[in-house]
TORTIKOL-656967 format. One record per residue: x, y, z of N, C-alpha, C in turn. Coordinates in pm, whole numbers, padded with zeros to 5 digits, always signed. Example, Ala and Ser with C-alpha at 12.3 -4.5 7.8 and 13.67 -1.06 7.14 Angstrom:
# TORTIKOL-656967
+01319-00569+00780+01230-00450+00780+01320-00330+00780+01285-00225+00708+01367-00106+00714+01290+00003+00787
***
This chain:
# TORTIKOL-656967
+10278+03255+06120+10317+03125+06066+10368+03136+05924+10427+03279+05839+10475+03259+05760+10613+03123+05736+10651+03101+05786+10764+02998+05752+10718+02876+05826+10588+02893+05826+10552+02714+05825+10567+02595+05700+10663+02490+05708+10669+02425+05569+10535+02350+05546+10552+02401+05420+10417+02330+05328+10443+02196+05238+10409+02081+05293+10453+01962+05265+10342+01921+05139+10397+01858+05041+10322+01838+04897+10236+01761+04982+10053+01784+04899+09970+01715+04928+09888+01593+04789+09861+01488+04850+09732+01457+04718+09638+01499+04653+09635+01573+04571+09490+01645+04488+09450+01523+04359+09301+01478+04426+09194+01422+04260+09080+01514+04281+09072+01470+04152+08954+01563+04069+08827+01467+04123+08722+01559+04180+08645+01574+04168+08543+01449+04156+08578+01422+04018+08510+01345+03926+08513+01182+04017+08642+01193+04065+08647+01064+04134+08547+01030+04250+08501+01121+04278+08341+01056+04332+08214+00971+04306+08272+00979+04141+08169+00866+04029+08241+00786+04020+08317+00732+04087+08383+00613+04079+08321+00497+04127+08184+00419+04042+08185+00318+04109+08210+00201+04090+08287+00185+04031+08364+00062+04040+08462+00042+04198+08488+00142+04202+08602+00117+04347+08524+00151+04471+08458+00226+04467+08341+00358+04574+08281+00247+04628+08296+00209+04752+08178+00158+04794+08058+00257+04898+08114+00367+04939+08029+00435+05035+08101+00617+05031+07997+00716+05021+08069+00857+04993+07970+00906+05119+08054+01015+05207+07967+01064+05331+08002+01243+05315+07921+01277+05289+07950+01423+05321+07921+01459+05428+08080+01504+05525+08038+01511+05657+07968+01658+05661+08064+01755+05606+08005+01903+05603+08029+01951+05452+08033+02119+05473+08040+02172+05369+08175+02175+05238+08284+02074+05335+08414+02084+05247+08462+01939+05251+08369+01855+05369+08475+01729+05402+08375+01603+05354+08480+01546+05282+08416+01397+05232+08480+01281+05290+08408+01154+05335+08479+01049+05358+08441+00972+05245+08520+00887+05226+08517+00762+05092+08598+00644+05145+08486+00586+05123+08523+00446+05184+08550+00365+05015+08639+00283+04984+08660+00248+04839+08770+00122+04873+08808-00001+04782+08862-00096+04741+09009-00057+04649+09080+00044+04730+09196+00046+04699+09276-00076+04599+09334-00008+04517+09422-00131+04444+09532-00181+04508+09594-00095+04556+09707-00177+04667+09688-00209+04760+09602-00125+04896+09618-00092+05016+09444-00218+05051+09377-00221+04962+09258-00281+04995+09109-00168+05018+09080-00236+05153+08970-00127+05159+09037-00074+05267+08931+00129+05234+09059+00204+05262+08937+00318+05273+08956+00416+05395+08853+00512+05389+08977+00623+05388+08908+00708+05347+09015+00831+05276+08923+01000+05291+08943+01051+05403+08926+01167+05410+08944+01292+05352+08887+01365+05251+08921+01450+05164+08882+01597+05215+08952+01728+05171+08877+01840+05187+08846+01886+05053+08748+01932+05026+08672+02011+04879+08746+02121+04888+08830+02160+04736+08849+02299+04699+08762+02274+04629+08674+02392+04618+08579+02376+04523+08624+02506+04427+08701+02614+04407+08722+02660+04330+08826+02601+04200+08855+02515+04297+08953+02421+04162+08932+02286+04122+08778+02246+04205+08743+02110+04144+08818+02025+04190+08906+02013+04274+08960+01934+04368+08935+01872+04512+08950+01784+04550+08989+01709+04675+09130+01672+04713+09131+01691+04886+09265+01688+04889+09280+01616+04995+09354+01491+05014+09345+01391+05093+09402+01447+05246+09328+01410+05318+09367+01477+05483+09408+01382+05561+09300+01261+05551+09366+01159+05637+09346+01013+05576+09406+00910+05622+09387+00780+05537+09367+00642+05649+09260+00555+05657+09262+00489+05716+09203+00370+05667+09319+00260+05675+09305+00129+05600+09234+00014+05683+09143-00005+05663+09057-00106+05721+09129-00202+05705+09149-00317+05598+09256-00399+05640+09374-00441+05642+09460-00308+05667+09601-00272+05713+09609-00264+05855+09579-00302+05933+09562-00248+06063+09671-00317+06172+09746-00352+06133+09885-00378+06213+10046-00299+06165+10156-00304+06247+10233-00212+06230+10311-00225+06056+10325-00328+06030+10349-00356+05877+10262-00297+05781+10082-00271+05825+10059-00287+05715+10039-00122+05722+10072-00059+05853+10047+00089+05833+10148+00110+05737+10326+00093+05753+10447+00120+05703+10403+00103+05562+10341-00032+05534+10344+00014+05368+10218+00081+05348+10135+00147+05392+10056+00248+05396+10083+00408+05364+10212+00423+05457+10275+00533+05495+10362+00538+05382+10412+00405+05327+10514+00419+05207+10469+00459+05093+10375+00393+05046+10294+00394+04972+10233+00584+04932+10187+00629+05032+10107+00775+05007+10260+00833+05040+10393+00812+05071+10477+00915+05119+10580+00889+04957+10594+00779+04938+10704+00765+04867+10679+00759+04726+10533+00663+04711+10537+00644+04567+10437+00746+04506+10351+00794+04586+10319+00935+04528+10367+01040+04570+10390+01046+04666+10456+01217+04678+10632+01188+04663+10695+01114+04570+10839+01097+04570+10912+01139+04678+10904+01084+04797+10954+01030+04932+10943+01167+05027+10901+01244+05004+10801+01334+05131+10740+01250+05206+10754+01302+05315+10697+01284+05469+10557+01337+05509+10468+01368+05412+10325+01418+05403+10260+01376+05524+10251+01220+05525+10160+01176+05589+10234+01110+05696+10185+01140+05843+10241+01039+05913+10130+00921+06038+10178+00819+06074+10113+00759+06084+10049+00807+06251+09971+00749+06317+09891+00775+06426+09843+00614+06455+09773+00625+06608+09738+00507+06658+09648+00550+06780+09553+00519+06747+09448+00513+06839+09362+00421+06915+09356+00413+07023+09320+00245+07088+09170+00183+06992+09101+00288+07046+08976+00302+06970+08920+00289+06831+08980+00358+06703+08974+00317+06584+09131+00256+06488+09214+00260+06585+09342+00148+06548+09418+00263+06461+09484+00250+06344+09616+00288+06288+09544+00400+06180+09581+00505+06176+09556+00559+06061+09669+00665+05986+09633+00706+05891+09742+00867+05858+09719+01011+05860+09785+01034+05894+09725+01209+05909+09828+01281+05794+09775+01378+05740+09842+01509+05664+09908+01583+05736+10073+01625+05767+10103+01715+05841+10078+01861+05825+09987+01914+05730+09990+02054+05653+09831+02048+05759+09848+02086+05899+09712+02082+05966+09674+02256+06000+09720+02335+05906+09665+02457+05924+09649+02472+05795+09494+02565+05783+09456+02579+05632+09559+02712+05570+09593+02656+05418+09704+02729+05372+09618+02704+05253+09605+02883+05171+09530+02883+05067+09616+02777+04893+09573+02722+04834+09639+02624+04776+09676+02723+04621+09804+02722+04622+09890+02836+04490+09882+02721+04380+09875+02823+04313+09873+02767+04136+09996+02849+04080
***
């Protein structure tokens, strides 16, 4: 898989886990993966799947799922939102639909690729 493209991802620090002003709920599923459920400023409430680098004090957003975005509009500006206005119009994230837990986003970078500095 050398010439697999590596699509820019979201990296926060760390620190944003003491966020409680926005944080309403932090789950450590395992040894690298966090869910955060939080009061988004645009998007609302918004659970946001992260993986831990922990050698660089980072989290790196994997998947995104907007509790109350949950129709086809409100994924698009979901999708716009994490594709365009932070990653300056990369295709990072794309959207998904599941009967069961409804609309969410996925990271297309779904094989682990060690992260270059």
């Amino acid at each position: 898989m050398k010439n697999a493209k590596r699509w820019p991802e979201i990296y926060v620090d760390v620190k944003f886990l003491q966020r409680e002003d926005i944080i309403n709920k932090v789950v450590r599923v395992d040894k690298t993966t966090y869910n955060i459920n939080f009061e988004h400023p645009v998007l609302g409430q918004t659970v946001e799947v992260y993986d831990l680098i922990y050698e660089h004090k980072l989290l790196c957003v994997r998947s995104v799922y907007p509790i109350e975005m949950q129709d086809a509009d409100g994924i698009e500006t979901c999708k716009d939102y994490y594709n365009n206005f932070l990653l300056d119009g990369e295709e990072t994230y794309l959207e998904y639909y599941n009967e069961e837990v409804g609309y969410f986003l996925l990271s297309r970078n779904i094989t682990e690729v060690p992260l270059e500095w």
